[in-house]
PDB file of N, CA, C and O in Angstrom:
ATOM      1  N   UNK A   1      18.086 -13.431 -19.392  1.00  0.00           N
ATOM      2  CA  UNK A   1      16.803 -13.747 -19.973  1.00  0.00           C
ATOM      3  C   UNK A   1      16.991 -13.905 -21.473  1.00  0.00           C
ATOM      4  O   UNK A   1      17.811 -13.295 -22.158  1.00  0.00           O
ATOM      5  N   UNK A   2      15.998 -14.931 -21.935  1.00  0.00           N
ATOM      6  CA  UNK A   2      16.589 -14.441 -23.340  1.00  0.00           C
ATOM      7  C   UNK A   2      15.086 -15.595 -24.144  1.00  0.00           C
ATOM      8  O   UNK A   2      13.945 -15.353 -23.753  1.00  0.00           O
ATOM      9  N   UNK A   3      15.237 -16.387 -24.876  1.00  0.00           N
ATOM     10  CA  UNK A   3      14.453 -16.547 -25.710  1.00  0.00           C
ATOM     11  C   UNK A   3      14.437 -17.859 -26.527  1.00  0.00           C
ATOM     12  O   UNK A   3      15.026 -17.989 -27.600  1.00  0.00           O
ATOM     13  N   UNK A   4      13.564 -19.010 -25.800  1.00  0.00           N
ATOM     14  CA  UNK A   4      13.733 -20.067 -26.345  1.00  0.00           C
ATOM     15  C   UNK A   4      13.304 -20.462 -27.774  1.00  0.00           C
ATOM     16  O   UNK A   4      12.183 -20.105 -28.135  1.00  0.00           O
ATOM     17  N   UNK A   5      13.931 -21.026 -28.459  1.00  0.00           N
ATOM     18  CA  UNK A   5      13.809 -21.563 -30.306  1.00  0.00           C
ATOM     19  C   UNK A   5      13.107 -22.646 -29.962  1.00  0.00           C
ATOM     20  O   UNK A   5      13.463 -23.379 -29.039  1.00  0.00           O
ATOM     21  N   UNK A   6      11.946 -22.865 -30.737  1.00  0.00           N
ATOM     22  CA  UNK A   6      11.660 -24.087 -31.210  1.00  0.00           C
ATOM     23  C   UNK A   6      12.160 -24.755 -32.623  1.00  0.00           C
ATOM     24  O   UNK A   6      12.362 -24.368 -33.774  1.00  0.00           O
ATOM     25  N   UNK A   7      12.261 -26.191 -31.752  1.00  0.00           N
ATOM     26  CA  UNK A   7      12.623 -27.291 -32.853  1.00  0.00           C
ATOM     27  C   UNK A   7      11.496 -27.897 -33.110  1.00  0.00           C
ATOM     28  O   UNK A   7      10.749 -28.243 -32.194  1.00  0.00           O
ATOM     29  N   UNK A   8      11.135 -28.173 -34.751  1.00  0.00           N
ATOM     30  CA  UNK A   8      10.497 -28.671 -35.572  1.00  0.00           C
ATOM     31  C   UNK A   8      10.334 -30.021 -35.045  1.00  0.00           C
ATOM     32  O   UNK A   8      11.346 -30.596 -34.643  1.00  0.00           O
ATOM     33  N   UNK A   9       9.279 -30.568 -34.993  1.00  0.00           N
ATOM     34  CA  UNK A   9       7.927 -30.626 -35.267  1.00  0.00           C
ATOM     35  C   UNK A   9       7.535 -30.278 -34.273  1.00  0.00           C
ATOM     36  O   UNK A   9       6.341 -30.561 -34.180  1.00  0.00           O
ATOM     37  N   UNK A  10       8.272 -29.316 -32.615  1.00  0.00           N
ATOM     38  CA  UNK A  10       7.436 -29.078 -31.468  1.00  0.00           C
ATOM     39  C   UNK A  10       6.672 -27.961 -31.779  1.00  0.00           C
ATOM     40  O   UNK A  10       6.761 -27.457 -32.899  1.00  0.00           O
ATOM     41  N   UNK A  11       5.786 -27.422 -30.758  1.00  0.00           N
ATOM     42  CA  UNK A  11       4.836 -26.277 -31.175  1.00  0.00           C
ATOM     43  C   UNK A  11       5.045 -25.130 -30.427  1.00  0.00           C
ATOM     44  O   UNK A  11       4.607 -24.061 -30.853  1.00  0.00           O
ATOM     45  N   UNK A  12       5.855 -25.206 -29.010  1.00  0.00           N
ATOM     46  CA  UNK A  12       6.537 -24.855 -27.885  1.00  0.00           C
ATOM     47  C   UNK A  12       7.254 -25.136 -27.183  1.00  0.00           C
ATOM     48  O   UNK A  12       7.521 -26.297 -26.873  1.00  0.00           O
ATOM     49  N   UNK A  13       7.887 -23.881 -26.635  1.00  0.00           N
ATOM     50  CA  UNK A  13       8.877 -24.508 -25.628  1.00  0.00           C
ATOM     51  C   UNK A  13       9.046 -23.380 -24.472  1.00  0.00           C
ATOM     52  O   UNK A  13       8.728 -22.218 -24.723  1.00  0.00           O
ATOM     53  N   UNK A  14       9.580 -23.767 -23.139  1.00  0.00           N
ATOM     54  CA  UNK A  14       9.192 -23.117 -21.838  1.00  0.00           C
ATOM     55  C   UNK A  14      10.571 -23.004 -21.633  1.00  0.00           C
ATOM     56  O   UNK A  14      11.290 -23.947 -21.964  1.00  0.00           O
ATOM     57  N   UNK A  15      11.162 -21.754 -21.020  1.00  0.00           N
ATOM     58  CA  UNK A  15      12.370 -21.416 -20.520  1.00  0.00           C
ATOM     59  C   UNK A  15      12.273 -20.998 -19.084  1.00  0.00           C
ATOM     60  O   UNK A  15      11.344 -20.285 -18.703  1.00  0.00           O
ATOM     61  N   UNK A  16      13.181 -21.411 -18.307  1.00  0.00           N
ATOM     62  CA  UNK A  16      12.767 -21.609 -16.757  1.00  0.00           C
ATOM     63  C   UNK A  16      14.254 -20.398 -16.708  1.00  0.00           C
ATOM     64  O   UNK A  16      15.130 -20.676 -17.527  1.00  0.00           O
ATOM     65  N   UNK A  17      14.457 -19.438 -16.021  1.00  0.00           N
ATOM     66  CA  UNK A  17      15.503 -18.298 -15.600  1.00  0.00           C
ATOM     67  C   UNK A  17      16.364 -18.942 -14.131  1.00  0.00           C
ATOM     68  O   UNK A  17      15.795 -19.660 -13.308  1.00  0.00           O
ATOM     69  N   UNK A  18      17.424 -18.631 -14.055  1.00  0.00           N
ATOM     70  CA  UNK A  18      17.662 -18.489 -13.067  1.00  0.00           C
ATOM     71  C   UNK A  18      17.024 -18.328 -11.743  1.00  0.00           C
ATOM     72  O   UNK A  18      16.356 -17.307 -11.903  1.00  0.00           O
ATOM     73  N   UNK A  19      16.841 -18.717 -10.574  1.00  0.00           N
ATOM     74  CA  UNK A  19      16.477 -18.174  -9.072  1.00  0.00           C
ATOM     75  C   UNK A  19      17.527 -17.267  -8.494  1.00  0.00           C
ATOM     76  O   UNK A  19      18.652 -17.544  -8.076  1.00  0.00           O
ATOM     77  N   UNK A  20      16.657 -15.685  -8.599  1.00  0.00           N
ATOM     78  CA  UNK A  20      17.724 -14.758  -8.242  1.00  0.00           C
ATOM     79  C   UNK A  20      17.240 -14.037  -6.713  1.00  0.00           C
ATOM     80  O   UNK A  20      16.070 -14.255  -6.400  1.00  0.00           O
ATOM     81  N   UNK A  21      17.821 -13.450  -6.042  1.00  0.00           N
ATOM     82  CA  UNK A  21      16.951 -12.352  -5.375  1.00  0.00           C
ATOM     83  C   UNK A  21      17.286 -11.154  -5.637  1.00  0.00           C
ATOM     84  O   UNK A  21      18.444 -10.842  -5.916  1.00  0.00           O
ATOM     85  N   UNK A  22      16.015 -10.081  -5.564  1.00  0.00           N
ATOM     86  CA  UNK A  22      15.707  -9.005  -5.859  1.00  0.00           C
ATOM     87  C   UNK A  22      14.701  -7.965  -5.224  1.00  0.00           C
ATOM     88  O   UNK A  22      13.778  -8.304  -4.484  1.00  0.00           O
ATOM     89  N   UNK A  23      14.888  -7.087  -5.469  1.00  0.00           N
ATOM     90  CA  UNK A  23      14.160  -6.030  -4.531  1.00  0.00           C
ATOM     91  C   UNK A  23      12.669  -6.109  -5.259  1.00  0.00           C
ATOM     92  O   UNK A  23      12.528  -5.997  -6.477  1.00  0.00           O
ATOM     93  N   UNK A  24      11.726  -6.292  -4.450  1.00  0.00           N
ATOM     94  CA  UNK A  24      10.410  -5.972  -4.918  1.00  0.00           C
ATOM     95  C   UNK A  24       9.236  -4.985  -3.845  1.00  0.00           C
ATOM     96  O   UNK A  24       9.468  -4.773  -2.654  1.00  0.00           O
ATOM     97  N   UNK A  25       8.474  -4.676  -4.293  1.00  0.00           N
ATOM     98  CA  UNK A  25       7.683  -4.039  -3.735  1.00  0.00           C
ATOM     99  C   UNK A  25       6.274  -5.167  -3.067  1.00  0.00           C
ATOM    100  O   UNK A  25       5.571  -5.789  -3.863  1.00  0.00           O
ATOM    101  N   UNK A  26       6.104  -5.246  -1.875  1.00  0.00           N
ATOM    102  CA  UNK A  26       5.461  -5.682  -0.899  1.00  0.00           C
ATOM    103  C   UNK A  26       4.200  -5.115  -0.878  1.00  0.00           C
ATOM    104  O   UNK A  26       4.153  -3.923  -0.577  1.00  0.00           O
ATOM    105  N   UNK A  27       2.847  -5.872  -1.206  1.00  0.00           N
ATOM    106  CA  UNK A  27       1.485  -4.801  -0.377  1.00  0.00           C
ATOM    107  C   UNK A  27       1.567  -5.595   0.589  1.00  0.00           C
ATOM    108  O   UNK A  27       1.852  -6.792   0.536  1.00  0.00           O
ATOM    109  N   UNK A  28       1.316  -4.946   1.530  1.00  0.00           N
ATOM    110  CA  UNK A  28       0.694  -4.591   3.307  1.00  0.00           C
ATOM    111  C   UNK A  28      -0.133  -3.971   3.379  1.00  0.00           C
ATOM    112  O   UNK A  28      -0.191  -2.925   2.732  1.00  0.00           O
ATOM    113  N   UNK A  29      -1.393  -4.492   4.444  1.00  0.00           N
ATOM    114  CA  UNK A  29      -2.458  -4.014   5.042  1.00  0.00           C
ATOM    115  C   UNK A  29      -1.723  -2.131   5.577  1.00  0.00           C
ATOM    116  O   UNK A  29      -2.488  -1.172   5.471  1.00  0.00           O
ATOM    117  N   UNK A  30      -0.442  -1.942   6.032  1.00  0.00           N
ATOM    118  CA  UNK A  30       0.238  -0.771   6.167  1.00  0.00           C
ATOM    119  C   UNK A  30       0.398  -0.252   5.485  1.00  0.00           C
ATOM    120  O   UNK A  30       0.437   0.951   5.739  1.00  0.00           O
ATOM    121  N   UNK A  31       0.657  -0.750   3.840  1.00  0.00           N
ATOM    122  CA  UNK A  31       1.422  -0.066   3.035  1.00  0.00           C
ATOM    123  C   UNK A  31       2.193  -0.787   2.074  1.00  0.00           C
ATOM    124  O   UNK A  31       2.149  -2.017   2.050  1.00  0.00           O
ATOM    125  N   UNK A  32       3.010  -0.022   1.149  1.00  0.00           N
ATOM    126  CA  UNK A  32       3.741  -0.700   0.010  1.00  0.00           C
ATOM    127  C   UNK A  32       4.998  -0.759   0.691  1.00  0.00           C
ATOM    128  O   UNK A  32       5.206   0.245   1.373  1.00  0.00           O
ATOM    129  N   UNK A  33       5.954  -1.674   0.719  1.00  0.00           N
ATOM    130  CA  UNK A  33       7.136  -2.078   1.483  1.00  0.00           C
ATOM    131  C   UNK A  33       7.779  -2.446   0.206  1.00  0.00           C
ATOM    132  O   UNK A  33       7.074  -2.899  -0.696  1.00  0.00           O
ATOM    133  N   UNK A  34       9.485  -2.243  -0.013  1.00  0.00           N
ATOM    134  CA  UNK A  34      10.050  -2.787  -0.414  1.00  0.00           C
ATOM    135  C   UNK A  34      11.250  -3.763   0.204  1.00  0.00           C
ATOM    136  O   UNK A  34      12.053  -3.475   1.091  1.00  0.00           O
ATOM    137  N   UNK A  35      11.127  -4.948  -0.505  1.00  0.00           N
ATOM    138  CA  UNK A  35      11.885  -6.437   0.798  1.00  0.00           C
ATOM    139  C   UNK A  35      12.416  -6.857  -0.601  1.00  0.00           C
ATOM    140  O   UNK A  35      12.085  -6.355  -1.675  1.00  0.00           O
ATOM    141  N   UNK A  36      13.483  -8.079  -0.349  1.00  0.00           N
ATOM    142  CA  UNK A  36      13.715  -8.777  -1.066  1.00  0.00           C
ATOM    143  C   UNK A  36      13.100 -10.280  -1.334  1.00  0.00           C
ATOM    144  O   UNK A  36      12.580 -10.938  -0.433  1.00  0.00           O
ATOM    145  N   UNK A  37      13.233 -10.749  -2.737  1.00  0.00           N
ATOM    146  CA  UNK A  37      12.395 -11.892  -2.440  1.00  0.00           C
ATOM    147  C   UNK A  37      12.960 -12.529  -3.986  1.00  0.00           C
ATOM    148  O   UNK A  37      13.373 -11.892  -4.955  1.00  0.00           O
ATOM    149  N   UNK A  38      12.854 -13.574  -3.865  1.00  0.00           N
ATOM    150  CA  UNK A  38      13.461 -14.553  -4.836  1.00  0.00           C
ATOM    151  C   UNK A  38      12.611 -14.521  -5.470  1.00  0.00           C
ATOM    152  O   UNK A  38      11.449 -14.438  -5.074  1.00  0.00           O
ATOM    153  N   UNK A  39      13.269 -14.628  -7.546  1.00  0.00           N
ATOM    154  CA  UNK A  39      11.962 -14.198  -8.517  1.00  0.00           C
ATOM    155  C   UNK A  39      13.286 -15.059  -9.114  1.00  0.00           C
ATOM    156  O   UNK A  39      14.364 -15.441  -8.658  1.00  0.00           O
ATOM    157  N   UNK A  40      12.461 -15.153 -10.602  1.00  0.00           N
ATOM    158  CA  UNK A  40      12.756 -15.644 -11.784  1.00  0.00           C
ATOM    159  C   UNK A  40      12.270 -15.823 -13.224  1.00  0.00           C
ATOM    160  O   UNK A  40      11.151 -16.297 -13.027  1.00  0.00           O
ATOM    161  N   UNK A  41      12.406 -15.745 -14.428  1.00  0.00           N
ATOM    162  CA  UNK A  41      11.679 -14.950 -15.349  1.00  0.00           C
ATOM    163  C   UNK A  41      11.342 -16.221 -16.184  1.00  0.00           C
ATOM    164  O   UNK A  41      12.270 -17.016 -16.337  1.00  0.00           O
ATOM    165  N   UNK A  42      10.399 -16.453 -16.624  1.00  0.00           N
ATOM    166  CA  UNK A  42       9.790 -17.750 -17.273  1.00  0.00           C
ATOM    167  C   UNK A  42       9.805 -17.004 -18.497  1.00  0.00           C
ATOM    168  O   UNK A  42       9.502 -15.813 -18.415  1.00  0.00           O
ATOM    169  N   UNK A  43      10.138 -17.541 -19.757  1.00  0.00           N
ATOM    170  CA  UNK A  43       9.382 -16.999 -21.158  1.00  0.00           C
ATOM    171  C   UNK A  43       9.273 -18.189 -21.588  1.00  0.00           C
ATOM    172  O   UNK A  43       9.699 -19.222 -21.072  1.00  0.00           O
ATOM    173  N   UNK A  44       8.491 -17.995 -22.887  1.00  0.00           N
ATOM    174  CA  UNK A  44       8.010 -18.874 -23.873  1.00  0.00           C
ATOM    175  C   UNK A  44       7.501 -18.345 -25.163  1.00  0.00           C
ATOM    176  O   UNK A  44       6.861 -17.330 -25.437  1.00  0.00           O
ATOM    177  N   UNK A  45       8.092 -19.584 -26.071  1.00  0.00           N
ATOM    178  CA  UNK A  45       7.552 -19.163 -28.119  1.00  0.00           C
ATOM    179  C   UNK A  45       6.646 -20.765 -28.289  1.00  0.00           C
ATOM    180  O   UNK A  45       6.571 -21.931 -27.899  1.00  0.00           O
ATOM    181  N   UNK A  46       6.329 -20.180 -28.796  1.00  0.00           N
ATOM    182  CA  UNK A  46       5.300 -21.039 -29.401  1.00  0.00           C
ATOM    183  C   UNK A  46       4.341 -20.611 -30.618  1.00  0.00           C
ATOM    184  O   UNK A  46       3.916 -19.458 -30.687  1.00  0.00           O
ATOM    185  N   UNK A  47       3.963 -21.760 -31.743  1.00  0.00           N
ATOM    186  CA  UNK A  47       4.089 -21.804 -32.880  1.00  0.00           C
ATOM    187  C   UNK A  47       2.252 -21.026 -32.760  1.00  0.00           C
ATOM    188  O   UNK A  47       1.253 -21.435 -32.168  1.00  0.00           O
ATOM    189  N   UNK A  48       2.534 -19.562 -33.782  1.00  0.00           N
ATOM    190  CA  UNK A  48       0.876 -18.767 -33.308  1.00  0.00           C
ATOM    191  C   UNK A  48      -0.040 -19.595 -34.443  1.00  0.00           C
ATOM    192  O   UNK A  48      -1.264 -19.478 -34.388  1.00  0.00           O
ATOM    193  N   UNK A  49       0.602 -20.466 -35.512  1.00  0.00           N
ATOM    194  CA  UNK A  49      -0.492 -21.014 -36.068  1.00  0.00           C
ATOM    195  C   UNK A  49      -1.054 -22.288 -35.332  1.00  0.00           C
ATOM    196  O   UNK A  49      -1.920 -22.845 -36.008  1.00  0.00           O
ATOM    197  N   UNK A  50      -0.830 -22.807 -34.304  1.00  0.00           N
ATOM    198  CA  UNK A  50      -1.315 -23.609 -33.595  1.00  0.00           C
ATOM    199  C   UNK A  50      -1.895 -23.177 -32.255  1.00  0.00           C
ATOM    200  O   UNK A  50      -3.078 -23.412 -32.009  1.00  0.00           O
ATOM    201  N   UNK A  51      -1.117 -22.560 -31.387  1.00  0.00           N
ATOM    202  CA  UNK A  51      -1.576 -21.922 -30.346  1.00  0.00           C
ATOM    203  C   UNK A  51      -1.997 -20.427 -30.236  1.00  0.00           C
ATOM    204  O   UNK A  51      -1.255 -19.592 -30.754  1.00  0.00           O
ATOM    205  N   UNK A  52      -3.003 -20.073 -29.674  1.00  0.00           N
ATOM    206  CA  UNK A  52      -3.324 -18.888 -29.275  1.00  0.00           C
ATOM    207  C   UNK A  52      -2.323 -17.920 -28.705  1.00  0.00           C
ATOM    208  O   UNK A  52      -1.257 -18.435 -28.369  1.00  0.00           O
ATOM    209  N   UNK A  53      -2.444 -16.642 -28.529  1.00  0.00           N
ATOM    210  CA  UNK A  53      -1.364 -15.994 -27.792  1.00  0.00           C
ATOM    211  C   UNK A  53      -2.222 -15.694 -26.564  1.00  0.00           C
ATOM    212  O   UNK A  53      -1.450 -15.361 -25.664  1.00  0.00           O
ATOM    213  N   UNK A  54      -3.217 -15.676 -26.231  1.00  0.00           N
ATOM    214  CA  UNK A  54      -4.329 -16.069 -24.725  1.00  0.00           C
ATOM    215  C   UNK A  54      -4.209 -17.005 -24.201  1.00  0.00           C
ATOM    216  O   UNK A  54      -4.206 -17.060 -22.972  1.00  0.00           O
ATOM    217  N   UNK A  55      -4.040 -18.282 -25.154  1.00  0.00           N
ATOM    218  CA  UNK A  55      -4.144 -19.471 -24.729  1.00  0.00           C
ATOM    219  C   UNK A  55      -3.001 -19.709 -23.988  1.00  0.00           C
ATOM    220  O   UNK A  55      -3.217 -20.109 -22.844  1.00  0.00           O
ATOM    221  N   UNK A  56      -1.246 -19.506 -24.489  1.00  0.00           N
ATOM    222  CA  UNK A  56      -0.016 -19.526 -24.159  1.00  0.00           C
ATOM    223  C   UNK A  56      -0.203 -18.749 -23.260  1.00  0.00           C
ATOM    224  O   UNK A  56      -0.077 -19.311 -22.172  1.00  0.00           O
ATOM    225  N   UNK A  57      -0.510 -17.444 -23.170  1.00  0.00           N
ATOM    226  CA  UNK A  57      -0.383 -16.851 -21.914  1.00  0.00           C
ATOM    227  C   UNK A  57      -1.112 -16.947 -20.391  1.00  0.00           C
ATOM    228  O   UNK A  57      -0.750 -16.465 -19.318  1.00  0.00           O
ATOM    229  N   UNK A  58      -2.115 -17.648 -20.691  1.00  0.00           N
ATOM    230  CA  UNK A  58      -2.411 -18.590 -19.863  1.00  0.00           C
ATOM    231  C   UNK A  58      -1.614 -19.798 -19.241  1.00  0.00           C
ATOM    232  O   UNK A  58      -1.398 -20.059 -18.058  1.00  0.00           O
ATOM    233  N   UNK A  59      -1.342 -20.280 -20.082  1.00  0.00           N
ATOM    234  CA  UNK A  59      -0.250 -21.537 -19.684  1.00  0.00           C
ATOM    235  C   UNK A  59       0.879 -20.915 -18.643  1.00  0.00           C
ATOM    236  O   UNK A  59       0.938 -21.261 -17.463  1.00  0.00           O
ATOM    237  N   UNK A  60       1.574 -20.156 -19.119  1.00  0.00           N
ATOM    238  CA  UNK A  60       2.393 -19.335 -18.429  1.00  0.00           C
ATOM    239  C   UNK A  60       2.675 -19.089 -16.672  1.00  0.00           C
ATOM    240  O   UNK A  60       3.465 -19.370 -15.771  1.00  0.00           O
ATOM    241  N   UNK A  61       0.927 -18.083 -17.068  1.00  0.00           N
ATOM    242  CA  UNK A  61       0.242 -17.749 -15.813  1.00  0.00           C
ATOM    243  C   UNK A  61       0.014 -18.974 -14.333  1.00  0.00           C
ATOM    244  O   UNK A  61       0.074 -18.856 -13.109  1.00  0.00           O
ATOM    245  N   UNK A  62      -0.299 -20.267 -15.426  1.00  0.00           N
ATOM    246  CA  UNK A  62      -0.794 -21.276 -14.246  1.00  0.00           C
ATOM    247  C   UNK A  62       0.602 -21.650 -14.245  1.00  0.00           C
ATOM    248  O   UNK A  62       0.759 -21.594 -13.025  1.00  0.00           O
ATOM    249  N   UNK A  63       1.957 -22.057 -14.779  1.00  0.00           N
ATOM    250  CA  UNK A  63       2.969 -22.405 -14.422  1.00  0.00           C
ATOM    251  C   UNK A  63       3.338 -21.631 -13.383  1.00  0.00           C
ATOM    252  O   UNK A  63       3.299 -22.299 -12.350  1.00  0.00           O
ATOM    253  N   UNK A  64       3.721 -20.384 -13.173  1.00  0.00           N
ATOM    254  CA  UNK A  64       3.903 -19.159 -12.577  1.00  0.00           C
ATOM    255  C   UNK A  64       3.296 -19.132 -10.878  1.00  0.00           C
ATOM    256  O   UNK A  64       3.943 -18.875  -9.862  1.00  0.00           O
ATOM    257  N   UNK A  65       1.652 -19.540 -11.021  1.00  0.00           N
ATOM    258  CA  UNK A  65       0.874 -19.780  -9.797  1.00  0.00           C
ATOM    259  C   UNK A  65       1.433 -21.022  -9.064  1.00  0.00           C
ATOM    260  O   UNK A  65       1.731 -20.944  -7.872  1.00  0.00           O
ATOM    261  N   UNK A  66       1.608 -22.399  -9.911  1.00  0.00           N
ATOM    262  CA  UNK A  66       2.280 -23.143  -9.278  1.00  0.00           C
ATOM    263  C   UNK A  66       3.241 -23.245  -8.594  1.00  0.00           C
ATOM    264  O   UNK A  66       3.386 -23.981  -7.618  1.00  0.00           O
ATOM    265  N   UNK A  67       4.260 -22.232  -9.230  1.00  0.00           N
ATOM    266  CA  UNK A  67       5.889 -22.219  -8.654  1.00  0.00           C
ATOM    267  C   UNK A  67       5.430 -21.671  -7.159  1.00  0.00           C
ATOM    268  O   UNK A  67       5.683 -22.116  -6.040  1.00  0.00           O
ATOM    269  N   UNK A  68       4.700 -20.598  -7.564  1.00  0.00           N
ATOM    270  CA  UNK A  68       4.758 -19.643  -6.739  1.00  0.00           C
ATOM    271  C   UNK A  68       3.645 -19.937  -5.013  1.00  0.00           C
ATOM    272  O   UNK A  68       3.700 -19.341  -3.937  1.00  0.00           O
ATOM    273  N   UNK A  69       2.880 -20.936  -5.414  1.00  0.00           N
ATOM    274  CA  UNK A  69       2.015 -21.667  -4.120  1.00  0.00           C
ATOM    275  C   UNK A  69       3.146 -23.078  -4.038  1.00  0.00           C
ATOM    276  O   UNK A  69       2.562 -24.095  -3.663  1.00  0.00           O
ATOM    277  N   UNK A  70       4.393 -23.238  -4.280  1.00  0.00           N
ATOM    278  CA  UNK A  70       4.741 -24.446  -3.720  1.00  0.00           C
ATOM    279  C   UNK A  70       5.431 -24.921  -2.934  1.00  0.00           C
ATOM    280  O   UNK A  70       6.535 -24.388  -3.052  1.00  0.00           O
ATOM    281  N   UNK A  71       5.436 -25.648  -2.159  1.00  0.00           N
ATOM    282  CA  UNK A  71       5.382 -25.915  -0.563  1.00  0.00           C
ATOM    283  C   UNK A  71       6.066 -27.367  -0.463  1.00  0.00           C
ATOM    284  O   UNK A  71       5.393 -28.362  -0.733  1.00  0.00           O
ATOM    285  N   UNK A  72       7.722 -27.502   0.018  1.00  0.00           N
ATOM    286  CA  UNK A  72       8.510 -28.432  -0.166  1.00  0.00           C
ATOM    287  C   UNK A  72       8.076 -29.401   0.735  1.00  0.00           C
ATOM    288  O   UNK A  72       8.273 -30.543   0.319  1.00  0.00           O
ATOM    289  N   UNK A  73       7.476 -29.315   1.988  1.00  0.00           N
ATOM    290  CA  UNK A  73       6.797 -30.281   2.477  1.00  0.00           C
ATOM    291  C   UNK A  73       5.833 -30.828   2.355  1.00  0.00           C
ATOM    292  O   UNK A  73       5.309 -31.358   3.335  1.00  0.00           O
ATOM    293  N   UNK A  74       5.288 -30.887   1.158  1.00  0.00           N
ATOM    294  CA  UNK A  74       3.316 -30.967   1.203  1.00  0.00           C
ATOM    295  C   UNK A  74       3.706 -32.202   0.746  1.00  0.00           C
ATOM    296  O   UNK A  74       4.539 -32.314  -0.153  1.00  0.00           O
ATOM    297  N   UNK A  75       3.028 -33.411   1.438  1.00  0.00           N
ATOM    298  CA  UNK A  75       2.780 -35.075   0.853  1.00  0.00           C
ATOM    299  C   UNK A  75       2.532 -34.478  -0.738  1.00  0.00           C
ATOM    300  O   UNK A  75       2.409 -33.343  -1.198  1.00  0.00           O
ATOM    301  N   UNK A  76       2.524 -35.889  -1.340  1.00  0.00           N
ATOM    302  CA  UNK A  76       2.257 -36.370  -2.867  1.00  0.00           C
ATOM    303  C   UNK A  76       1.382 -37.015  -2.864  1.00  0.00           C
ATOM    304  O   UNK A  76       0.976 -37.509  -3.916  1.00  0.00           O
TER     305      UNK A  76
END
């Protein structure tokens, strides 16, 4: 993990991690389970006199939801 630089004149920039697997903790209607499951760590800098730090972390969030609802067969 580590920490993307922006280059001048951008305002941000998005760092995509590795696809690893790892132990996580599971909710179940049973209970908390721990399984493995493929993760990967997104960061991002971006310039705070232009962007919000709500606003970026938002961005984040919906990148994050996307990865994470996406479905290699779904038409275009």
């Amino acid at each position: 993990m580590g920490t993307p630089i922006i280059m001048q004149p951008q305002i941000g920039i998005l760092a995509l991690g590795a696809v690893r697997k790892k132990p996580a903790v599971i909710e179940t209607p049973q209970g908390d389970v721990i399984g493995v499951r493929q993760m990967m760590f997104l960061s991002h800098s971006y310039d705070h006199r232009v962007v919000d730090g709500s606003l970026g972390g938002m961005f984040v969030r919906r990148v994050a939801d996307y990865l994470e609802a996406f479905e290699i067969d779904r038409k275009l």
